[in-house]
N, C-alpha and C positions, 0 to 999 in steps of 0.2 A: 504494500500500500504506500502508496506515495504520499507525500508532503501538498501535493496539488489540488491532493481532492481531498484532504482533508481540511484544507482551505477552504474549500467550495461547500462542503456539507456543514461546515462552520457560519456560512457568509448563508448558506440555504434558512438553516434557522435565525439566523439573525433576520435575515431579510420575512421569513414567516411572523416573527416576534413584533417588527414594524410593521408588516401588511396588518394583523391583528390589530395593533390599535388605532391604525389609520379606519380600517374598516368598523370597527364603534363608533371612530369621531364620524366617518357619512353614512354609515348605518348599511352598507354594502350586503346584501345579499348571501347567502352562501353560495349560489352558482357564480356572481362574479369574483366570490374568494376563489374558488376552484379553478376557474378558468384564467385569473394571474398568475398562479403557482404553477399550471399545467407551464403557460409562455413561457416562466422563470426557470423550468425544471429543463426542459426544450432547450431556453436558448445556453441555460448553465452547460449541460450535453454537449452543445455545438463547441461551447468557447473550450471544454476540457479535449474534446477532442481535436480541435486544431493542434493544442498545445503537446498533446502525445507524440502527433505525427514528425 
């Protein structure tokens, strides 16, 4: 296990920890919670994997 993604699975829950209580302060749905974490999970994927290659 690399140093890389455990940056990223670090910065995943931070970044879920923020989305939380942004989504209290505008009252956001749970479909639009899901479907930011799906984009953030997606584009996290893309950026680890440029970085492997």
């Amino acid at each position: 296990m690399d140093s890389g993604l455990i940056l990223l699975i670090f910065l995943a829950f931070l970044f879920a920890w923020g989305l939380n209580r942004v989504r209290r302060a505008f009252r956001l749905g749970p479909v639009a919670y899901v479907g930011v974490m799906v984009v953030f999970v997606i584009a996290m994927l893309a950026i680890w994997g440029q970085t492997v290659r």
